[in-house]
C-alpha positions as MATLAB code, in Angstrom:
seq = 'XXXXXXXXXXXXXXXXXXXXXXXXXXXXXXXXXXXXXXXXXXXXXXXXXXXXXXXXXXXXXXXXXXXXXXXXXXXXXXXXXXXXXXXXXXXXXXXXXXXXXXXXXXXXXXXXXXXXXXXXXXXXXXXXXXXXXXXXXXXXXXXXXXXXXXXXXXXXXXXXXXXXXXXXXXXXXXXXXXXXXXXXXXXXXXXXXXXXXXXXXXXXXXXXXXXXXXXXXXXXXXXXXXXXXXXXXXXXXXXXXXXXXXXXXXXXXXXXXXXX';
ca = [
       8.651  -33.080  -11.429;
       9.575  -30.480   -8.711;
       8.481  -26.936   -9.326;
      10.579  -24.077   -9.740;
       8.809  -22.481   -6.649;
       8.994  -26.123   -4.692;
      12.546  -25.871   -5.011;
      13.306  -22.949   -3.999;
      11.228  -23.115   -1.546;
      12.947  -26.380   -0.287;
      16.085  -25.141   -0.635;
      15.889  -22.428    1.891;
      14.358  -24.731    4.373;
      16.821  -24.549    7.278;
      18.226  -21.086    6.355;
      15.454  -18.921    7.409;
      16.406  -15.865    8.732;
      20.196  -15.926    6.815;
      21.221  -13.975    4.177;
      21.964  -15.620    0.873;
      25.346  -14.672   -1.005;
      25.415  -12.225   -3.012;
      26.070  -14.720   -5.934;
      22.829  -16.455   -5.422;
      20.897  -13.544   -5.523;
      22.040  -12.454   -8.346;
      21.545  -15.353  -10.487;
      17.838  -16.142   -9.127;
      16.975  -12.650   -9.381;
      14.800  -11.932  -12.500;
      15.329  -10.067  -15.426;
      12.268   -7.669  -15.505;
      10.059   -5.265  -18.383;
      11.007   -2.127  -16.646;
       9.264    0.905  -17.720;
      11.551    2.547  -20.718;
      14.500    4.626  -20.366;
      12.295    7.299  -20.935;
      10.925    6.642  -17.527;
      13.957    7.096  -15.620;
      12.746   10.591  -15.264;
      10.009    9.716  -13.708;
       9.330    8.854   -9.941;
       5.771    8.514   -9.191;
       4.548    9.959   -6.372;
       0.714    9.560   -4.533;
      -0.899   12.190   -2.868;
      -3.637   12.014   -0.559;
      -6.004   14.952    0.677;
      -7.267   13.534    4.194;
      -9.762   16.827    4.268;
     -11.438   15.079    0.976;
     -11.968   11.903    1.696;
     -15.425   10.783    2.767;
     -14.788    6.960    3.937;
     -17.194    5.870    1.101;
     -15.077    2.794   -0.224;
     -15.271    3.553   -3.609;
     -12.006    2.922   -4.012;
     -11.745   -0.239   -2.333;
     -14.082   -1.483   -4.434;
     -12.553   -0.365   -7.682;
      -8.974   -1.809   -6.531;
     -10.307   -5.223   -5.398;
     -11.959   -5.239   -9.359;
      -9.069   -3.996  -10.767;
      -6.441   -6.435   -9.399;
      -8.156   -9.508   -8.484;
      -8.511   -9.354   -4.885;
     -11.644  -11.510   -3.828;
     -14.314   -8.727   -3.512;
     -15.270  -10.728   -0.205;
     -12.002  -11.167    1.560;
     -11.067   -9.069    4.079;
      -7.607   -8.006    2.813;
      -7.349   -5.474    0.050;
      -4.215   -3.197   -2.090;
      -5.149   -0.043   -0.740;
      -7.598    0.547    2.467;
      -9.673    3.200    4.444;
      -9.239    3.650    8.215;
     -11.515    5.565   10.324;
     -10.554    7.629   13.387;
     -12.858    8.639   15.874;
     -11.635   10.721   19.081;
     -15.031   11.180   21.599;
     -15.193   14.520   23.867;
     -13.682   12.419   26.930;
     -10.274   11.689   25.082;
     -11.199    8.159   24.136;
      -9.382    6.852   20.148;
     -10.711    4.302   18.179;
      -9.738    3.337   14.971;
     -11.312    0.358   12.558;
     -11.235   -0.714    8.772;
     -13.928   -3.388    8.674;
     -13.631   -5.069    5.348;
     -10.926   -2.102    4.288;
     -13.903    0.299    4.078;
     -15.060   -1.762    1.080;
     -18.676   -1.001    2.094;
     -17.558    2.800    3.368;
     -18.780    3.343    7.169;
     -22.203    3.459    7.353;
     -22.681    3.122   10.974;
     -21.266    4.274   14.532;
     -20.292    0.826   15.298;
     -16.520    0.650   15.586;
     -15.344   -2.364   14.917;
     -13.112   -3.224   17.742;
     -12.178   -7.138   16.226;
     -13.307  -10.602   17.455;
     -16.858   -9.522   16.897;
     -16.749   -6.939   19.275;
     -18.637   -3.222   18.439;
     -18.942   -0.310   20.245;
     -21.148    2.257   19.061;
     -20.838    6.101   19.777;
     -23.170    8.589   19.612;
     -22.892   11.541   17.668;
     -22.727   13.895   20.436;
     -19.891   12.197   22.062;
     -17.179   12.933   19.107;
     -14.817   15.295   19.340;
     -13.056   14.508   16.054;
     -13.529   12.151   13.312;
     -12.209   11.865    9.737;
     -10.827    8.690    7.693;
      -7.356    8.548    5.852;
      -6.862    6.090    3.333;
      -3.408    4.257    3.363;
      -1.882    1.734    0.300;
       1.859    1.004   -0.743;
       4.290    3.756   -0.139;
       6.836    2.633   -2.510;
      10.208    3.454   -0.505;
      12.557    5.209   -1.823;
      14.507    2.608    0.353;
      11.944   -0.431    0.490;
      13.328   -2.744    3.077;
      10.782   -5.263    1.587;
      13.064   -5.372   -1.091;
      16.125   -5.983    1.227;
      14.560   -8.958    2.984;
      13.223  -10.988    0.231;
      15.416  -13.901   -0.811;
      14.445  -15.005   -4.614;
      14.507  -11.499   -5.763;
      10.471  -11.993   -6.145;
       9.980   -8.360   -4.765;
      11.696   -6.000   -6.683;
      12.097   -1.717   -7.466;
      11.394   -0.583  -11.011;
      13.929    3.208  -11.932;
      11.050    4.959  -11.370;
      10.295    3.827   -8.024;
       7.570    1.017   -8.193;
       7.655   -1.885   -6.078;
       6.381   -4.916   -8.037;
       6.248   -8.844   -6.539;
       6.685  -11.447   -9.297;
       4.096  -14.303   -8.346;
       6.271  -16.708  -10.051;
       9.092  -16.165   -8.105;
       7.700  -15.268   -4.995;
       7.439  -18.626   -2.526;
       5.469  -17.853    0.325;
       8.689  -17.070    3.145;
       6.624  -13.971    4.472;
      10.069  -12.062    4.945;
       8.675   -8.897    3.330;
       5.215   -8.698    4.933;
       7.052   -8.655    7.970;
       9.575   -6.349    6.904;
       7.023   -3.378    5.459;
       6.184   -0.970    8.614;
       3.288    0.186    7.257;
       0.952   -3.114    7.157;
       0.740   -2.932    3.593;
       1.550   -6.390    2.452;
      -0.742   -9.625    2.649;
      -0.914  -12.862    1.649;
      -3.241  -13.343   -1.707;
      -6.072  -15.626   -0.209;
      -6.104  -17.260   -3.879;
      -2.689  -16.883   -5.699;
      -0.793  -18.167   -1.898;
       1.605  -15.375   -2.404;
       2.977  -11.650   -1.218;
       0.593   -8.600   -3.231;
       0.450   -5.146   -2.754;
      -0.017   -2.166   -4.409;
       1.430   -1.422   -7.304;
      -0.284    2.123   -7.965;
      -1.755    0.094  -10.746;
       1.335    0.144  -12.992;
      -0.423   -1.521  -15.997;
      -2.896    1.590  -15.978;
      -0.125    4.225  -15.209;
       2.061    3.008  -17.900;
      -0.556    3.686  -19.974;
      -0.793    6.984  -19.099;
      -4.516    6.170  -17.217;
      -5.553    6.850  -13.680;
      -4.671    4.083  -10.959;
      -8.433    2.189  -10.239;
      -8.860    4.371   -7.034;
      -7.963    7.453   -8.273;
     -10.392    6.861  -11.220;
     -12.933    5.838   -8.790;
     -12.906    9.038   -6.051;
     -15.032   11.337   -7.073;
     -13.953   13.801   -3.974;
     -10.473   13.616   -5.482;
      -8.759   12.804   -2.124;
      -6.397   10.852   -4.131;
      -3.772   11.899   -7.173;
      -0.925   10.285   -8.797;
       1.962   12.449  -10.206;
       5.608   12.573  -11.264;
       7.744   14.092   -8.722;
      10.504   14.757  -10.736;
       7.783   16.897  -12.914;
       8.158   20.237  -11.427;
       5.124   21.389  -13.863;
       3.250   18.232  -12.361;
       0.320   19.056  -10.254;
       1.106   16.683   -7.413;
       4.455   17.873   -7.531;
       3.733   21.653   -7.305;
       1.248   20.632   -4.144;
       3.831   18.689   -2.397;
       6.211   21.245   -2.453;
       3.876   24.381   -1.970;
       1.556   23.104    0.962;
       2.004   21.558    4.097;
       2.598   17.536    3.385;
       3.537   14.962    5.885;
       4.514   10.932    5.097;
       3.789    8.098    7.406;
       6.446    6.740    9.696;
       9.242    9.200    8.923;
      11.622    7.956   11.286;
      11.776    4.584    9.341;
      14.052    5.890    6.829;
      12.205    4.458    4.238;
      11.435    7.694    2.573;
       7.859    6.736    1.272;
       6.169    8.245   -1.631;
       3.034    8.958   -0.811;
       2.055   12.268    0.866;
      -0.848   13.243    2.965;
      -2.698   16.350    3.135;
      -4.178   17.144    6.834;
      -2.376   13.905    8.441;
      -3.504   13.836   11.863;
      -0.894   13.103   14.675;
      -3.298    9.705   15.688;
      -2.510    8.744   12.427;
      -0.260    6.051   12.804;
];
């Protein structure tokens, strides 16, 4: 007998790249446990203090754990890039393994097996900024996918149903900030999800647990007694990729403008 997934799968053979009507989408789309109506006033928000964060993978770690990403792939929820400008206006940037193992050496990985290693007195600047899902205000992940397996809770979480979801690849190439991968075991679209089964619970996401330089926090932004809140709109904040539209959730403290 055909699977659900096999047949939906077949039956967009031929039509990739179209949009489906409006009728289809709305009866494939699933039903989904929300948080409550309680949680309409909320919209979580991530905030990330570049000036904290050490490159020490902790976080990776706990995230692979946490959400059953194979501790020994190379693809991970959330990730930690390293930025290195030298003294003769050289950039290099590399996330070998997403930082699982932190940076431990000068080697940048350049890909393909190639390292080049700097010395310490030929950096001008160097610091690491973590990066994971933004969850969009205006997700065009959510836009793009055609079984409705990605989908926005009210209070802003993007979720991907691995039921549903069938492999098209629509919204990993649709996110502009790299977020989205193919799960090496499950053979569909994950992401982060600011680990919604902890959050609902009222516990830490798995990296924010984990950092113990608190370069990340998780708030409500519709909280104006929230701490994240009350940072976001007292100090200097920037977002990634403004000029998407997108309107991303998570906030950086001391962003640097290499930082792409």
């Amino acid at each position: 007998m055909i699977s659900r997934r096999n047949f939906l799968r077949y039956s967009l053979l031929g039509t990739a790249g179209m949009a489906l009507p409006l009728t289809i989408t709305d009866l494939i789309k699933p039903e989904r446990l929300f948080a409550s109506a309680e949680n309409k006033k909320t919209r979580w928000a991530f905030l990330v203090d570049t000036y904290n964060c050490v490159g020490c993978g902790f976080c990776v770690k706990a995230c692979k754990l946490e959400n059953e990403v194979p501790y020994e792939a190379s693809v991970s929820r959330t990730w930690v890039e390293r930025y290195i400008i030298t003294k003769d206006n050289k950039f290099f940037a590399d996330t070998p393994m997403a930082a699982r193992d932190g940076f431990i050496t000068n080697k940048i990985d350049l890909g393909l097996g190639r390292y080049k290693e700097i010395k310490n007195e030929e950096i001008e600047k160097a610091f690491f900024v973590p990066k994971l899902c933004n969850q969009c205000e205006n997700p065009p992940c959510v836009q793009v996918c055609p079984v409705g397996a990605t989908y926005q809770a009210p209070d802003g979480v993007v979720f991907v149903d691995r039921t549903w979801c069938i492999g098209c690849g629509y919204c990993i190439m649709a996110c502009p900030y790299g977020v989205r991968f193919f799960h090496p075991v499950y053979r569909v679209a994950d992401k982060c999800n600011f680990c919604y089964h902890r959050i609902a619970k009222g516990l830490k996401p798995a990296c924010v647990q984990a950092c113990p330089f608190r370069a990340r926090t998780i708030g409500n932004i519709n909280d104006p007694y929230d701490d994240v809140t009350k940072t976001i709109k007292t100090k200097r904040v920037s977002v990634l990729k403004d000029e998407y539209g997108t309107n991303p959730h998570v906030f950086y403290i001391g962003l640097s403008k290499e930082v792409r």
